[in-house]
C-alpha positions in Angstrom: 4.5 11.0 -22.6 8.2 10.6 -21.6 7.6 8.8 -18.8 6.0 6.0 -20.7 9.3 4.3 -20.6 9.8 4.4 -17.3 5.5 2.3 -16.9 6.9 -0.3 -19.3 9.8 -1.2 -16.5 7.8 -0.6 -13.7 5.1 -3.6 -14.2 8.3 -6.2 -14.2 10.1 -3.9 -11.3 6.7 -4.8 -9.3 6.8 -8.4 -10.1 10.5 -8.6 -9.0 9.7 -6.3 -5.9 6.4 -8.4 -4.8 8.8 -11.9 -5.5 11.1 -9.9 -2.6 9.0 -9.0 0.1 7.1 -12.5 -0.3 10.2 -14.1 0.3 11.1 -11.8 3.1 7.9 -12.0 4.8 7.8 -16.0 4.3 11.3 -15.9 6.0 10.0 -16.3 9.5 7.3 -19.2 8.4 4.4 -16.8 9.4 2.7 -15.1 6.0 -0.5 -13.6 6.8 -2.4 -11.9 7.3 -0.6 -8.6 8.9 1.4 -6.1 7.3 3.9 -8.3 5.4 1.1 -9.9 3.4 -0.3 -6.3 2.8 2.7 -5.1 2.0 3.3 -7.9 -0.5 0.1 -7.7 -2.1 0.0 -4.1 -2.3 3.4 -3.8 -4.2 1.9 -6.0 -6.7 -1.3 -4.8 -7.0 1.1 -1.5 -7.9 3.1 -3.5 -10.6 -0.2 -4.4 -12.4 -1.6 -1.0 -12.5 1.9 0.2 -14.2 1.5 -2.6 -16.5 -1.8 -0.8 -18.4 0.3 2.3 -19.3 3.1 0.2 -20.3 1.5 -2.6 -22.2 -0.6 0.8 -24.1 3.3 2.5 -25.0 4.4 -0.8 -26.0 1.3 -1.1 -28.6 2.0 2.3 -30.1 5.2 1.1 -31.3 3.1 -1.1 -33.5 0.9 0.3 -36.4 -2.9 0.6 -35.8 -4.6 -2.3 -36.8 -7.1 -4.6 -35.6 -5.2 -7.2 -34.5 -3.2 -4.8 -32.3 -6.2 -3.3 -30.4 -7.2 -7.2 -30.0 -4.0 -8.2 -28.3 -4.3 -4.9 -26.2 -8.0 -5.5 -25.2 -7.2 -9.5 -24.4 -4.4 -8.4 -22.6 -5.9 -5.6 -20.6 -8.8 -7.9 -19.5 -6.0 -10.8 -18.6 -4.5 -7.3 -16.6 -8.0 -6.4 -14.8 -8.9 -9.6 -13.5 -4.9 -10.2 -12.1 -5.9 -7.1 -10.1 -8.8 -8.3 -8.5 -7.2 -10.8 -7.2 -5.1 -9.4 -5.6 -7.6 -6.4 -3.9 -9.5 -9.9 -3.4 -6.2 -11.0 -1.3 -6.1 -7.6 0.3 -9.4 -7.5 1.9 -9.0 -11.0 2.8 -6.4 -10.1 5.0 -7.7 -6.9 6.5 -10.4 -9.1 7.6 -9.2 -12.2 9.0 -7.7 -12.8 12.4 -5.8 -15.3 11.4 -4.5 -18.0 8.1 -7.4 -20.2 9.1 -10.2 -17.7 8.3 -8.1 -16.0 5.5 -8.0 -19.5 3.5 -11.6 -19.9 4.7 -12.6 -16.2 3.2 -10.6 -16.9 0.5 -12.4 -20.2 -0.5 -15.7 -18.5 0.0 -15.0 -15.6 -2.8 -14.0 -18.4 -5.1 -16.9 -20.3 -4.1 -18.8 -17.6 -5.8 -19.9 -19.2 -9.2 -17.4 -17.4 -12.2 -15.4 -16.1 -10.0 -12.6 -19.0 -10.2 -12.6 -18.7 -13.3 -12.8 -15.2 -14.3 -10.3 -14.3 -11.4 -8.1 -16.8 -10.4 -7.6 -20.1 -13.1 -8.1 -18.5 -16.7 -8.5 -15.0 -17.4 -5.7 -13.8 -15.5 -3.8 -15.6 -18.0 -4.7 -13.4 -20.9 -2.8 -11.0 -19.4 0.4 -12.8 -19.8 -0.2 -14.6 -23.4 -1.1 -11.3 -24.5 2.1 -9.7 -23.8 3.8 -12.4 -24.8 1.9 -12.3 -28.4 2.9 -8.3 -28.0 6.4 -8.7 -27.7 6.0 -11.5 -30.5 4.1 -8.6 -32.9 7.2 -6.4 -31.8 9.6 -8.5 -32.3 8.2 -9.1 -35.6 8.6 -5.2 -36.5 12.1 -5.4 -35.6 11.1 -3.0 -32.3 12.3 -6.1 -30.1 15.3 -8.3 -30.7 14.3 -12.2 -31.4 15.4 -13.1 -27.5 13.1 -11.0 -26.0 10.5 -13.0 -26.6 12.0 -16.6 -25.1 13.2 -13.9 -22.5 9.8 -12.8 -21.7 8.4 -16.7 -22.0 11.0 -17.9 -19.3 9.9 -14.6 -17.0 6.0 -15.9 -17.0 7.2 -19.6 -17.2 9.5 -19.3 -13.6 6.7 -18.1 -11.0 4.3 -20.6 -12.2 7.5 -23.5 -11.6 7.2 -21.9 -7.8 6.4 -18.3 -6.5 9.7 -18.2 -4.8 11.2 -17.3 -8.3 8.7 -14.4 -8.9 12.3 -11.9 -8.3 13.7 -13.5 -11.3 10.7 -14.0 -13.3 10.0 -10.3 -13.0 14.1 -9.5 -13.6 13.6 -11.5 -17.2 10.7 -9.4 -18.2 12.0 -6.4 -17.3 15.5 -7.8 -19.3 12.9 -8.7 -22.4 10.8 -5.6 -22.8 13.9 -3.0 -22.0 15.3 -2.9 -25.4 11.8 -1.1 -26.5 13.1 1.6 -24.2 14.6 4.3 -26.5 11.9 3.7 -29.2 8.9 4.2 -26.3 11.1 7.3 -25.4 11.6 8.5 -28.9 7.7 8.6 -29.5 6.8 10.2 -26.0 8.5 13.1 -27.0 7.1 13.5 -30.4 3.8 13.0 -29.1 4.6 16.2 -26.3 6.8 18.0 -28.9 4.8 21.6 -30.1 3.1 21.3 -33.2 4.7 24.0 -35.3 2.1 26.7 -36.4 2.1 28.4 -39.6 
């Protein structure tokens, strides 16, 4: 579909936008929970759920193989976990009166046994080595240039420095997976263009 260009921005665009209103909502040293830490979370909770139809167009530039239905699968578990953590952060903060009993509601989920792991310390991070081992494959194929994928590296590399660069982290992934744009565009249409009949 055409707008299959437009998912493969919007992930980054969420990451840059949830980077912003952190910022903004850290700005008056009072950050959940309330509507500034909902706000937050939900506009990143939204970047992730554009990620799965942008990370699937970005794997159809590639040719069908089982390594590329690997990286996707690794990558869209990495993606599935990311979002529960933050619905996990959501409900957190519809239920606590305060930070006190957030951070205390907070440690009992991860108290959970599995769930630190699954949800918070290493799965997420399939999602981001397997986009970065997708733009590699596409960069590889010539469908990315060769920067893209420091580009993309330096994008995943900032937040975990500090959250307060999570604006420019997303800007640099959004800067490393645009060039893809015309090619993700190109196949949206042939995939919605009539089939001729005879």
């Amino acid at each position: 579909m055409k707008r299959a260009a437009l998912y493969v921005l919007a992930g980054p665009v969420g990451i840059t936008a949830y980077g912003l209103v952190r910022l903004w909502a850290r700005s008056d040293g009072v950050y959940g929970p309330g509507p500034d830490w909902q706000a937050a979370h939900l506009v990143a909770l939204a970047g992730m759920v554009f990620f799965v139809p942008g990370v699937l167009a970005l794997s159809r530039l590639l040719p069908s193989s089982p390594w590329r239905t690997g990286v996707v699968a690794f990558t869209l578990v990495g993606l599935a976990a990311t979002m529960v953590q933050f619905v996990a952060d959501i409900v957190e903060g519809l239920l606590a009166a305060d930070r006190a009993e957030m951070s205390r509601l907070g440690a009992e989920f991860k108290d959970i046994p599995g769930v630190e792991v699954a949800f918070y310390d290493v799965v997420p991070q399939f999602f981001f080595l397997g986009l970065l081992v997708l733009a590699g494959m596409l960069a590889a194929r010539r469908r990315l240039p060769w920067w893209s994928v420091p580009l993309l590296l330096t994008g995943i590399v900032l937040p975990a420095v500090t959250l307060d660069l999570l604006p420019i982290g997303g800007l640099c992934m959004a800067l490393a997976l645009a060039p893809a744009l015309p090619l993700v565009r190109q196949q949206g249409e042939r995939a919605e263009s009539p089939v001729a009949v005879h």
